[in-house]
C-alpha positions as CSV (number, residue, x, y, z in Angstrom):
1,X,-35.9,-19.3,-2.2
2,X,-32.4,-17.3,-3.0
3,X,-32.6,-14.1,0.1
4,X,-30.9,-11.8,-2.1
5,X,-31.8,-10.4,-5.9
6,X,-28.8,-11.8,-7.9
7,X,-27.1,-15.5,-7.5
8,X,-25.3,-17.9,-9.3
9,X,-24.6,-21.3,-10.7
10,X,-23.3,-22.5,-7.2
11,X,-26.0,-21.1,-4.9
12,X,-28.8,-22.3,-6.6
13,X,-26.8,-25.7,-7.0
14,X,-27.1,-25.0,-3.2
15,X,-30.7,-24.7,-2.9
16,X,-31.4,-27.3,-5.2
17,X,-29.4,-30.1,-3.7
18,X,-28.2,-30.3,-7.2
19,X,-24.9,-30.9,-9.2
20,X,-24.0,-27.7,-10.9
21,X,-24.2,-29.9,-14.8
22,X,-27.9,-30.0,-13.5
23,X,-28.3,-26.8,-12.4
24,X,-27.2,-25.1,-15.4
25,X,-29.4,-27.0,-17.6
26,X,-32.1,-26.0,-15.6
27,X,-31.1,-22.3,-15.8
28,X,-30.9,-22.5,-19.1
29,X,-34.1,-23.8,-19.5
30,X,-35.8,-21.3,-17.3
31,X,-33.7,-18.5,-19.5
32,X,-34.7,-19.6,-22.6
33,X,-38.7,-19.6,-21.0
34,X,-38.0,-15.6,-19.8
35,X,-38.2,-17.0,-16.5
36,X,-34.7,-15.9,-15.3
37,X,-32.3,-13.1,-16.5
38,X,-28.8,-13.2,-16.7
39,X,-27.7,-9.6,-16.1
40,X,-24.0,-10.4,-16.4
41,X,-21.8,-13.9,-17.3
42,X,-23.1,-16.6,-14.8
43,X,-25.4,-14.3,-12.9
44,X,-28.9,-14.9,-12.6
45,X,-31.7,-13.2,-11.3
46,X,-35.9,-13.1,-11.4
47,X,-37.9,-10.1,-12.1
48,X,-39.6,-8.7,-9.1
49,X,-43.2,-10.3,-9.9
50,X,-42.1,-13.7,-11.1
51,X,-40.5,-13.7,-7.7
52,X,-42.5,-12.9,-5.6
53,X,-45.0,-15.7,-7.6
54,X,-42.1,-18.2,-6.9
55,X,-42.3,-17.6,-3.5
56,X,-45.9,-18.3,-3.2
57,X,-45.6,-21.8,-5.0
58,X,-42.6,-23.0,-3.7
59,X,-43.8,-21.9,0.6
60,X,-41.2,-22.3,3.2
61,X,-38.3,-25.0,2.8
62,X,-35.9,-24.7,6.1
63,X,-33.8,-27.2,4.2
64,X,-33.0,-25.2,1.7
65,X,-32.1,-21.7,3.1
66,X,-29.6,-23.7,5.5
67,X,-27.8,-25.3,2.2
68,X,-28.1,-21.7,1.3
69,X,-26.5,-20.4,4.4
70,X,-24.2,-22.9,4.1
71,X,-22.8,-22.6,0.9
72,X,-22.6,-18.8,1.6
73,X,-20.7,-19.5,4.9
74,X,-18.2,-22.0,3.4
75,X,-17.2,-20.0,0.3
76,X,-17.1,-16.8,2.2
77,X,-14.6,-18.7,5.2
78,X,-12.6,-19.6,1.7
79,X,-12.3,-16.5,0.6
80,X,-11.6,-15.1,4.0
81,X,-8.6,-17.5,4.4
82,X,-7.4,-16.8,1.1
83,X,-7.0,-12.8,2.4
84,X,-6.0,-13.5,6.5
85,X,-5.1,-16.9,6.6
86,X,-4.1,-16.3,10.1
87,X,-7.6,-15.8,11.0
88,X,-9.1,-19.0,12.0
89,X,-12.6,-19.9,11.8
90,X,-14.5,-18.9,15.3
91,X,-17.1,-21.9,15.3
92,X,-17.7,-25.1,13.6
93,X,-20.6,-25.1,10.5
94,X,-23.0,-27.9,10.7
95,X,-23.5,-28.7,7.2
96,X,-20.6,-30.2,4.9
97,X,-18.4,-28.3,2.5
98,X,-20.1,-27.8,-0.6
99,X,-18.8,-29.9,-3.1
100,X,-18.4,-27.4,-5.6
101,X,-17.3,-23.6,-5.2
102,X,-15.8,-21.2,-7.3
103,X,-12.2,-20.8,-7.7
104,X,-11.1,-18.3,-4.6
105,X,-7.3,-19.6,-4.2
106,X,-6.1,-16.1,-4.7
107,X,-6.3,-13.0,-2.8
108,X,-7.4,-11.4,-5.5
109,X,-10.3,-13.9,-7.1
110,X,-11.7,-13.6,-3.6
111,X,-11.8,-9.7,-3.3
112,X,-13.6,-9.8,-6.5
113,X,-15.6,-13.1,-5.7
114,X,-16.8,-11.1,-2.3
115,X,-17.5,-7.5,-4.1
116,X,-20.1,-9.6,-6.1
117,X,-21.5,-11.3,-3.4
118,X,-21.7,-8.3,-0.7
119,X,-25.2,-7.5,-1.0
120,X,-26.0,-11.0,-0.7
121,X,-24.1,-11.2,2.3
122,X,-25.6,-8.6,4.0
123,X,-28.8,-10.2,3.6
124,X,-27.6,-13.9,4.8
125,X,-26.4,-12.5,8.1
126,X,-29.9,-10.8,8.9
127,X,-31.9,-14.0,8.0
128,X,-29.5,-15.8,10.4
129,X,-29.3,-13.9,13.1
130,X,-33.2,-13.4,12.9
131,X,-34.4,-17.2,12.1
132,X,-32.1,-19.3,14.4
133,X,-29.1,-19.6,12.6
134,X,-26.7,-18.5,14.7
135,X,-23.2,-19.9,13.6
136,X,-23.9,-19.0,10.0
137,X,-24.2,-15.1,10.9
138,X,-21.1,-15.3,13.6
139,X,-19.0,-17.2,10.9
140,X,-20.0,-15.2,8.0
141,X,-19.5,-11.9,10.0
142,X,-15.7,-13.3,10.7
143,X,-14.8,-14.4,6.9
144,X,-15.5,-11.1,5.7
145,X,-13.8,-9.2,8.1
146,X,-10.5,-8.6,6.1
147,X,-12.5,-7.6,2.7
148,X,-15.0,-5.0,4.4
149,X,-11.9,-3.8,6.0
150,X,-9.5,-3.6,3.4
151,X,-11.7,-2.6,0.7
152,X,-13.0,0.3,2.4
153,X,-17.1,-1.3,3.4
154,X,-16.5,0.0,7.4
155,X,-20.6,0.9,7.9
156,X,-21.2,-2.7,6.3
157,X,-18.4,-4.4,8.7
158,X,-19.9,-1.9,11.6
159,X,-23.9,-3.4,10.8
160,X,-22.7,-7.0,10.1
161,X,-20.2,-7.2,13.6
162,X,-22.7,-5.7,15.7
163,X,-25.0,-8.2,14.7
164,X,-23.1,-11.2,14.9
165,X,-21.7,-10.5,18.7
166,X,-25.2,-10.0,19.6
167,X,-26.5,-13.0,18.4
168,X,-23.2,-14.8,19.6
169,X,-23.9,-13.6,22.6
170,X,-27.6,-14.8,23.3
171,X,-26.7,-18.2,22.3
172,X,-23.6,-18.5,24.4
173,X,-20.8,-18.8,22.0
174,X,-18.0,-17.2,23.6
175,X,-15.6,-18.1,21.0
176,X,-17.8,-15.9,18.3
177,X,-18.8,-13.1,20.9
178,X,-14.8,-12.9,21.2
179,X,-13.9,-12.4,17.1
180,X,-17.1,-10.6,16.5
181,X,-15.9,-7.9,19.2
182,X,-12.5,-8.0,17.5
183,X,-13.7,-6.9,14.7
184,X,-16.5,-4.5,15.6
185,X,-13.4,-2.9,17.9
186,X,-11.5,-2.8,14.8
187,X,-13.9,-1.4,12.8
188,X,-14.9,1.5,15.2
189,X,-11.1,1.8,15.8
190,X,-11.1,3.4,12.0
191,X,-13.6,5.4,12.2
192,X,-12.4,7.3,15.3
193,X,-15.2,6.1,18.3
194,X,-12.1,4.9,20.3
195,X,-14.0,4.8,23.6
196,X,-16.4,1.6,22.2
197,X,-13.4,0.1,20.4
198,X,-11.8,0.0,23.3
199,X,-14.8,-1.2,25.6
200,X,-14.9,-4.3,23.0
201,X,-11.4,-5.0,22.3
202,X,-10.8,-5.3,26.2
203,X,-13.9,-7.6,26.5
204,X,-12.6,-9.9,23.0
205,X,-9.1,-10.0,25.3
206,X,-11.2,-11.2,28.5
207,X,-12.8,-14.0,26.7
208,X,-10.3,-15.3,24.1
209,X,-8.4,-15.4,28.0
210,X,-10.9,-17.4,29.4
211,X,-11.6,-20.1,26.7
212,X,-7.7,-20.0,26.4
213,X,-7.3,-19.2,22.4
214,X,-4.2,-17.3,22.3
215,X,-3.9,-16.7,18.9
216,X,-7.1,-15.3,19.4
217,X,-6.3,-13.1,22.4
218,X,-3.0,-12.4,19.9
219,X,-4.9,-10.7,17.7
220,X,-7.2,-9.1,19.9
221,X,-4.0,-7.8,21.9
222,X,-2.9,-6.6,18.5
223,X,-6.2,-4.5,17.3
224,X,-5.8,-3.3,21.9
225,X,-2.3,-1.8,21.0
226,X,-3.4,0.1,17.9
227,X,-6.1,1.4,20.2
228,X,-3.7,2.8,22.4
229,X,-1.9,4.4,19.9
230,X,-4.4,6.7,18.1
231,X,-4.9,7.7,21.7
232,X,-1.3,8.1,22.4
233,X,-0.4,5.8,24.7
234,X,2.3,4.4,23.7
235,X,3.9,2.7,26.6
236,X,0.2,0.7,27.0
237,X,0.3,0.4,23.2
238,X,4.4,-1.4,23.3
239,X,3.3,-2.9,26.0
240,X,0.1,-5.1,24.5
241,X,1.8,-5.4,20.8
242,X,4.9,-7.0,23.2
243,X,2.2,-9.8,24.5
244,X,0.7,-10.0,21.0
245,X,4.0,-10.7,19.7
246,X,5.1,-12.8,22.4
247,X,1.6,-15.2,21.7
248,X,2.1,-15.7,17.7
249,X,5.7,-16.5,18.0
250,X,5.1,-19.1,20.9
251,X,2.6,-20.5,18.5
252,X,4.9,-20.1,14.9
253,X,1.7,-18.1,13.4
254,X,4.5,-16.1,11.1
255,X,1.4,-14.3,9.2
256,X,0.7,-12.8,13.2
257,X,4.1,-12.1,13.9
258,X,4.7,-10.2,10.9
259,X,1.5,-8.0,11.7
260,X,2.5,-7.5,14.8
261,X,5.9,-6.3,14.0
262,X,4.8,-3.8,11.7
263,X,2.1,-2.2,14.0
264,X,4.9,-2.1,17.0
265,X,7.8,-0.7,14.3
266,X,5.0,2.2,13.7
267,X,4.6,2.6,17.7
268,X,8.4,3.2,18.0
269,X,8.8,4.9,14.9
270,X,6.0,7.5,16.9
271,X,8.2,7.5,20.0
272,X,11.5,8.1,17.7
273,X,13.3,4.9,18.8
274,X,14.2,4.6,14.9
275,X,16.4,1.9,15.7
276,X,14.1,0.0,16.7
277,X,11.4,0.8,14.4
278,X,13.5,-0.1,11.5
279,X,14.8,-3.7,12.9
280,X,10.6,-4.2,13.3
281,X,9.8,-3.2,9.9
282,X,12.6,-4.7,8.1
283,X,12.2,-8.1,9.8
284,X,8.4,-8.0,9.1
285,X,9.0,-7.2,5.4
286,X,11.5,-9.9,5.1
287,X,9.3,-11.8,6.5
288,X,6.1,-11.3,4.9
289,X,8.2,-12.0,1.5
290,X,9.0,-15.6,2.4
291,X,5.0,-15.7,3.0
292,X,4.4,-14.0,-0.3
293,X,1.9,-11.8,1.3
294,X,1.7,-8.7,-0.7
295,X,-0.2,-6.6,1.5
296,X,2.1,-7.1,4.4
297,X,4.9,-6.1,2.4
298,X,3.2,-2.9,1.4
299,X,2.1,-2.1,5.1
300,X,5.8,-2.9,6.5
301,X,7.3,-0.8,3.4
302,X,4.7,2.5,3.9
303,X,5.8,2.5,7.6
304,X,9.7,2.1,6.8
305,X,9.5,4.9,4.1
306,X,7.8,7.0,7.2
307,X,10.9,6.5,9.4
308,X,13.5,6.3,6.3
309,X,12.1,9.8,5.8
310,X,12.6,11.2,9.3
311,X,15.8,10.5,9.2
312,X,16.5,11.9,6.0
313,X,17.2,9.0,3.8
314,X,14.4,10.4,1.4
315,X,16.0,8.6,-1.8
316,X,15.0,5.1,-0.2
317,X,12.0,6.5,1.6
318,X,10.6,7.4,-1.9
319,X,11.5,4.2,-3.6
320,X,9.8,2.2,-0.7
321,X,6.7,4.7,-0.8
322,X,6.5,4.0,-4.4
323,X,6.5,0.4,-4.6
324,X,3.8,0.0,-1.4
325,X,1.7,2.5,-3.8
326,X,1.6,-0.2,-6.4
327,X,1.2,-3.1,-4.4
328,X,-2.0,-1.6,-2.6
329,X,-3.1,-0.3,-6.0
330,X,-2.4,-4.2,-7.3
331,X,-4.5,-5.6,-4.2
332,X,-7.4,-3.3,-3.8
333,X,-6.5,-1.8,-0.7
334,X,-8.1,1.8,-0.4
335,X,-7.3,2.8,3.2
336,X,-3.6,1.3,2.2
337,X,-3.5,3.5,-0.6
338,X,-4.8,6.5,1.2
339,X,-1.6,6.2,4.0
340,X,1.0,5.9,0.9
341,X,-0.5,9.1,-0.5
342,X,-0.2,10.7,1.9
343,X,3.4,9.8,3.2
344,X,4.1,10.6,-0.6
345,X,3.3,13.9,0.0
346,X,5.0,13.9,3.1
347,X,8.3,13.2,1.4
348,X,7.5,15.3,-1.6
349,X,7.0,18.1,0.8
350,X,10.8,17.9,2.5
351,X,12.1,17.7,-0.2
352,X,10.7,20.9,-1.9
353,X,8.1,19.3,-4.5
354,X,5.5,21.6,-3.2
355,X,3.0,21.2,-5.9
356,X,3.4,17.2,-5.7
357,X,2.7,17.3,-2.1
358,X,-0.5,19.2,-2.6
359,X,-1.4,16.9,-5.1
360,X,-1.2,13.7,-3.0
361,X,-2.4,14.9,0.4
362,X,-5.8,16.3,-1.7
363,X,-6.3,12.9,-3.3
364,X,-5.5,11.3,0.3
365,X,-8.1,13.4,1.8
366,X,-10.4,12.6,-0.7
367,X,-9.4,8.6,-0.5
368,X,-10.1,9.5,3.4
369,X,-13.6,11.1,3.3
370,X,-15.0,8.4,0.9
371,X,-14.0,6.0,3.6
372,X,-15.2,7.5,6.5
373,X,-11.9,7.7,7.7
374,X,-12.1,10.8,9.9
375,X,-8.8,10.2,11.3
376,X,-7.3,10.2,7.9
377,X,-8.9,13.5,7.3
378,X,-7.7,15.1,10.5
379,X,-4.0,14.4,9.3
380,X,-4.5,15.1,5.3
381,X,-5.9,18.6,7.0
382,X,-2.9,19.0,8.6
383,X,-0.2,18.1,5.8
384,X,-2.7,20.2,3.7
385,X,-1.6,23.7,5.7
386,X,1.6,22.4,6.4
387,X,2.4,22.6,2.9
388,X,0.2,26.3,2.6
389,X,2.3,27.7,5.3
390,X,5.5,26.5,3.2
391,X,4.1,28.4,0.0
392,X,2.7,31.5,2.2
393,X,-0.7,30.7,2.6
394,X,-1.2,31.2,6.3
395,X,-4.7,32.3,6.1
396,X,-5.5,29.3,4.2
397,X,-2.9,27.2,6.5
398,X,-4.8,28.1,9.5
399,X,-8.1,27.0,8.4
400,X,-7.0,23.7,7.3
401,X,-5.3,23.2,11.0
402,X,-8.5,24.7,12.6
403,X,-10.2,21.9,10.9
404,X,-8.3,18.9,11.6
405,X,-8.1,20.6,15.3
406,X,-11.9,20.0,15.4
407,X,-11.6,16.3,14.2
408,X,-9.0,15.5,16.6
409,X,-10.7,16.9,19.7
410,X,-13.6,15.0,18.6
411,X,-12.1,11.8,18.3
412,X,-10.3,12.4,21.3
413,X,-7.0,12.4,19.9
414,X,-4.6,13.9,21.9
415,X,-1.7,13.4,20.0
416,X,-3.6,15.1,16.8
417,X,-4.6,17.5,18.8
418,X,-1.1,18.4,19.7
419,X,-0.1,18.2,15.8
420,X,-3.3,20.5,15.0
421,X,-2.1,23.1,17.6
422,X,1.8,22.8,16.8
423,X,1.0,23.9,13.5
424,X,-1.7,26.7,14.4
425,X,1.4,27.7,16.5
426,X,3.9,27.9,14.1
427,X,1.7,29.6,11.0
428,X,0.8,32.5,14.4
429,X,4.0,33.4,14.1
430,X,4.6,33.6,10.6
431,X,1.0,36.0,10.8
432,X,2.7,38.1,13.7
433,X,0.1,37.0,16.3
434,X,3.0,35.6,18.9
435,X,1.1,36.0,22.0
436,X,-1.7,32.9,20.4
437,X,1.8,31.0,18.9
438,X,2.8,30.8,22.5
439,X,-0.3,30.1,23.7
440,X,-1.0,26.8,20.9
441,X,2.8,25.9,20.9
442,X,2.6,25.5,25.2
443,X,-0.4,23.8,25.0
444,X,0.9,21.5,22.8
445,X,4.4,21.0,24.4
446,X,2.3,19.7,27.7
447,X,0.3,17.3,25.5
448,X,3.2,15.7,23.7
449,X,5.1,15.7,27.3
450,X,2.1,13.1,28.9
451,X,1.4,11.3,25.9
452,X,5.8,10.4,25.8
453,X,6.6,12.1,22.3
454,X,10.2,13.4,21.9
455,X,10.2,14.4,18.7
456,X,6.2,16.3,19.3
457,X,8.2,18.1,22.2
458,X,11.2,19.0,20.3
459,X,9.2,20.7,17.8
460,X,6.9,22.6,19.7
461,X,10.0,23.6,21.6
462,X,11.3,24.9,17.9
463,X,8.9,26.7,17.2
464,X,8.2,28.3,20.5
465,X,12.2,29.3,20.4
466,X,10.8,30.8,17.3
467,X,8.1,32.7,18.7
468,X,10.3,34.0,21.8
469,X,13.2,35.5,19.0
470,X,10.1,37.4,17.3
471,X,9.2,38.8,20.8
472,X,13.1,39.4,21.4
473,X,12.7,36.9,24.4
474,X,16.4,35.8,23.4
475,X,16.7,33.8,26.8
476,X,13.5,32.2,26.2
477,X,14.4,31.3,22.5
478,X,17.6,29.8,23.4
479,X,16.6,27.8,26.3
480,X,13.9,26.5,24.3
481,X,16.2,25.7,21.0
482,X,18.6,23.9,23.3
483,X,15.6,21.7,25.3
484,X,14.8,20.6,21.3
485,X,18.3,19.9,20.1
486,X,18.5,17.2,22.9
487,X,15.0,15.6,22.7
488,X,15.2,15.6,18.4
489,X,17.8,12.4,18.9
490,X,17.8,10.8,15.2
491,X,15.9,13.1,13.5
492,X,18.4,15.1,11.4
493,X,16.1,17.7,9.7
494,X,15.0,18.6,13.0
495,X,18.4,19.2,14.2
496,X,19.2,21.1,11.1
497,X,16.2,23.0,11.6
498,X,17.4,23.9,15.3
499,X,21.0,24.6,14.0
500,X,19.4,27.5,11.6
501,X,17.4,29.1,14.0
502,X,20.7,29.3,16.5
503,X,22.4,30.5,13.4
504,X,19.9,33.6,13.1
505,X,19.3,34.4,17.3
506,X,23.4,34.7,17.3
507,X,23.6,36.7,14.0
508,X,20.9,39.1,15.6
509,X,23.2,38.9,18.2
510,X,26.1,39.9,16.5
511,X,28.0,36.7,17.7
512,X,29.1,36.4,13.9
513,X,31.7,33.6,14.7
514,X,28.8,31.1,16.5
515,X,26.3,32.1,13.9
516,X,28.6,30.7,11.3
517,X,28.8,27.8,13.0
518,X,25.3,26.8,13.6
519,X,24.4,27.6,10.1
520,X,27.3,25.7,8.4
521,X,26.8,22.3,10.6
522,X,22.5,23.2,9.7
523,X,23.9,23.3,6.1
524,X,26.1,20.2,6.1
525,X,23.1,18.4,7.8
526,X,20.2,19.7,5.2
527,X,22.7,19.0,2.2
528,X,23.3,15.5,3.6
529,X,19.6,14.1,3.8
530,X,18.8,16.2,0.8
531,X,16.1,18.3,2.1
532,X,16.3,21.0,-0.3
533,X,14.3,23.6,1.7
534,X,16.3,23.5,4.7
535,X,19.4,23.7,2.5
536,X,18.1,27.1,0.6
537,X,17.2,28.7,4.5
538,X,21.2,27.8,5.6
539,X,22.3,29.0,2.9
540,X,20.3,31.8,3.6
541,X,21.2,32.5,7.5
542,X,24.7,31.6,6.3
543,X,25.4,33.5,3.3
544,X,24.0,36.5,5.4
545,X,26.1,36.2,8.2
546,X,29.3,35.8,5.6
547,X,28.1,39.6,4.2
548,X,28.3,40.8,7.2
549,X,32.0,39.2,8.0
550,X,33.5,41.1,4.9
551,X,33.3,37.5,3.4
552,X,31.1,39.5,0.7
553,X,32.0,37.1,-2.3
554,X,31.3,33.8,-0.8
555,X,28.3,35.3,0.7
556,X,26.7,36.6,-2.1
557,X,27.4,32.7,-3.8
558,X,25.6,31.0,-0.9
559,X,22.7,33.9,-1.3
560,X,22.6,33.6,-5.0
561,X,21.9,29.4,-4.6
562,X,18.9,30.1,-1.9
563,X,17.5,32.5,-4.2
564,X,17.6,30.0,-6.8
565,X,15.9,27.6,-5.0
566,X,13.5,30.1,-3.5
567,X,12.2,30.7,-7.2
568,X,12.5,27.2,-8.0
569,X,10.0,26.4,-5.2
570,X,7.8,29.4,-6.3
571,X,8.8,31.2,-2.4
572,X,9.5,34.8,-4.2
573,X,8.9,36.9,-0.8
574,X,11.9,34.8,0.1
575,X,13.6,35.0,-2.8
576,X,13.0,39.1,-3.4
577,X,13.9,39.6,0.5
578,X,17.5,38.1,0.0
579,X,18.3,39.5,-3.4
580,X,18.4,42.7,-1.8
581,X,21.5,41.4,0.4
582,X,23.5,40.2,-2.9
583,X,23.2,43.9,-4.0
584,X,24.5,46.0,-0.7
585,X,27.0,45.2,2.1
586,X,24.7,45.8,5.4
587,X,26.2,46.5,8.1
588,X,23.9,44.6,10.8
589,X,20.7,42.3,10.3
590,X,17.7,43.8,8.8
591,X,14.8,44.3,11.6
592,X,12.4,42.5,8.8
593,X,14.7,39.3,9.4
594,X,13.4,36.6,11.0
595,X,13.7,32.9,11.5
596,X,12.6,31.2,8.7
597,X,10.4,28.2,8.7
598,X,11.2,24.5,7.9
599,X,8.7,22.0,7.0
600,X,9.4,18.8,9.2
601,X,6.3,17.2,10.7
602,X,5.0,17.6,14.4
């Protein structure tokens, strides 16, 4: 009578209306007669022709396939609670707890409870939703929500969500449509078909209004903002996470809050309101450690070590980055894992460790494709040529951003569009093709000006100032380099990257005196936040424009320390290029000269 192939001691207590002493000795009994097999510890199943002879003897029995359903729906709401507790059960299950269950207290004994149990789960849902057992499907579908998602199951969650707001639906519940959208929105949220996620997330926010849940409408308010986000709206996205936040706290549902905070400290972190990105994130961490919930702590810690490292506190960024690694690693949390990779690699690479940051945006990407995660492998793409542009691999760097280009128009991301394009920009130049940099870094510049992104602007405004100083558009460059040094607001290695490419348009110039300036506060900047790469190119402008000043000695020091670094970081074009300055006094910059390029994220 069991739906699936494999069970154990509890279900078939379940379908036997039995106590589990009873059970087992009939397991045993049916063992030791090579009736059953026991494949693993306390798993038990019946080969394929027994069974289907069991079937034929034992005929329908209603009866037992609810107790079945039941036990299923139960253990699976435990486990459920025991992963979200914030996530309260969407309909009431007509048959009483079971009176014995395994042990699913923890997070973890229910992940691993739930892997065992998936297929049998799958299979559960479809018999209710086909034979009249509505609330076991809808409730199921809900209690499994956070372990499909977490642990990476998204064309599961997608099949098993569908199926229980359809069959909430027909029968009227309102209260099951709602969570089942919620979570189908969710789910289709990850893997990039934003316009359905969005259709359902607004319909789950209509209903939970009308039966007047609001934690439920929190939540569904919550999943609405993130929607908004990977589609860069982020005044729309504030502006639900706000309500969302509003709801939990008016309610004391701290688990909510703290959700809620980290998703809107990640919103403003995007918009470069670090300030307020880092009171979000801090309060949620603090928070989520009175809770003891793990995984909130290691999604409020990934997102702070994003906005430590944009404002070049890299030392803290990296310890943070580190310890979310392990406490995703600890819980089972593959997508979870997949972000810390890659904003690893993302600190790895401004601070120099190319090889590292290669390292960890390839296993992200990898993390990424075995999930489905298409947005995950637009933006591991794109750190993938960022770092090949660093190294001088623009050939290679320009296929990888041609690639995630194609995911992001195809999700309809506009902001990864603009990220895909800013960097196609940027490597143009470093290829000589200035006329296409312009065209990509305009483009781009326009996108990030309707979405609301300062920081986006400010570096398609950099590199553009770069593309007009290759084209000796000096007006242009400058215009453009000053429009980004007043929209880059607390982002420091964008201001020092600014500061060097002054630095070189004045010494080009011959303005010696300014280009001293620029390159020394660049320098003072780089050092500061430790962003070794930016430090080796101000040394570079810097030392160069001391040569030419008859300040030959000091020059020659500051050249000698870029070169070092240069070879450190395996950049020897660079590192040949300048080595010729520390062994002849030129009297004006070489024509070959040109802005170098930093490494800081679109």
């Amino acid at each position: 009578m069991h739906l699936g192939t494999e069970f154990d001691l509890y279900a078939a207590a379940a379908l036997d209306d039995a106590d589990p002493d009873e059970t087992r000795f009939n397991l045993d009994a049916l063992y030791l007669n090579h009736l059953v097999e026991e494949p693993s510890p306390g798993r038990y199943r019946q080969h394929d022709l027994i069974r289907q002879y069991a079937v034929s003897l034992a005929g329908e029995d209603a009866a037992a396939v609810a107790r079945l359903l039941g036990y299923y729906a139960h253990t699976a709401a435990e486990a459920g609670t025991a992963m979200a507790a914030h996530r309260k059960p969407p309909c009431v299950i007509a048959f009483d707890r079971p009176a014995t269950m395994p042990d699913l207290s923890s997070d973890r004994r229910a992940a691993e409870w739930l892997a065992t149990e998936l297929v049998n789960f799958t299979v559960c849902v479809d018999h209710a939703a086909m034979h009249g057992y509505a609330e076991y499907a809808i409730s199921l579908s809900h209690a499994l929500h956070p372990f499909l998602r977490r642990h990476g199951h998204w064309d599961r969650a997608l099949e098993i969500h569908r199926t229980a707001a359809q069959v909430a639906h027909r029968k009227g519940c309102a209260a099951g449509e709602a969570w089942a959208l919620t979570d189908l929105g969710a789910m289709r949220l990850l893997t990039g078909d934003y316009e359905p996620a969005m259709t359902n997330l607004t319909r789950a926010c209509e209903l939970f209004g009308e039966l007047g849940d609001p934690l439920g409408h929190a939540q569904a308010l919550t999943e609405l903002g993130r929607a908004h986000y990977r589609r860069g709206d982020y005044p729309a996205a504030i502006a639900n996470l706000t309500h969302a936040l509003k709801l939990f706290d008016e309610h004391r549902e701290r688990l909510g809050t703290g959700h809620v905070l980290t998703e809107l400290g990640h919103v403003y972190y995007r918009v470069e309101n670090f300030d307020a990105a880092t009171t979000c994130l801090t309060e949620a961490y603090t928070l989520f450690g009175k809770l003891g919930h793990h995984l909130g702590q290691a999604h409020s810690l990934d997102r702070l070590a994003n906005v430590r490292g944009r404002s070049g506190d890299y030392a803290e960024a990296g310890a943070g980055a580190t310890r979310a690694y392990h406490l995703y690693l600890e819980l089972g949390d593959r997508q979870g894992l997949a972000h810390t990779l890659a904003t690893m690699g993302r600190l790895q690479h401004r601070t120099g460790n190319f090889d590292m940051a290669m390292e960890h945006h390839r296993h992200a990407y990898g993390c990424y494709r075995k999930l489905g995660d298409r947005l995950g492998q637009a933006q591991s793409l794109n750190n993938l040529g960022r770092v090949l542009h660093s190294v001088g691999e623009y050939e290679d760097a320009v296929r990888k951003h041609h690639r995630a280009l194609a995911l992001h128009t195809e999700l309809g991301d506009r902001i990864g569009r603009a990220h895909s394009l800013c960097n196609l920009g940027r490597t143009a130049v470093a290829l000589e093709d200035y006329p296409a940099s312009i065209t990509c870094l305009s483009e781009a510049y326009e996108i990030y000006r309707e979405v609301g992104s300062p920081n986006g602007q400010a570096n398609a405004l950099t590199y553009l100032g770069g593309a007009r100083h290759a084209t000796a558009d000096i007006d242009g460059a400058l215009a453009a380099l000053g429009q980004a040094r007043q929209l880059f607001g607390g982002d420091r290695a964008g201001h020092a990257e600014v500061l060097c490419r002054l630095g070189s348009i004045h010494l080009d110039l011959g303005d010696l005196a300014a280009a001293e300036g620029y390159f020394t506060e660049g320098l003072d900047i780089a050092a500061e936040i430790g962003a070794v790469m930016s430090v080796a190119d101000a040394q570079s402008g810097l030392g160069r424009c001391l040569v030419m000043m008859g300040r030959v000695e000091e020059g020659h020091a500051l050249l000698g320390d870029a070169v070092a670094t240069y070879r450190r970081l395996g950049l020897l074009g660079r590192a040949c290029f300048l080595s010729g300055w520390k062994h002849e006094t030129p009297s004006g910059p070489k024509p070959e000269d040109r802005t170098l390029d930093s490494e800081e994220d679109p």
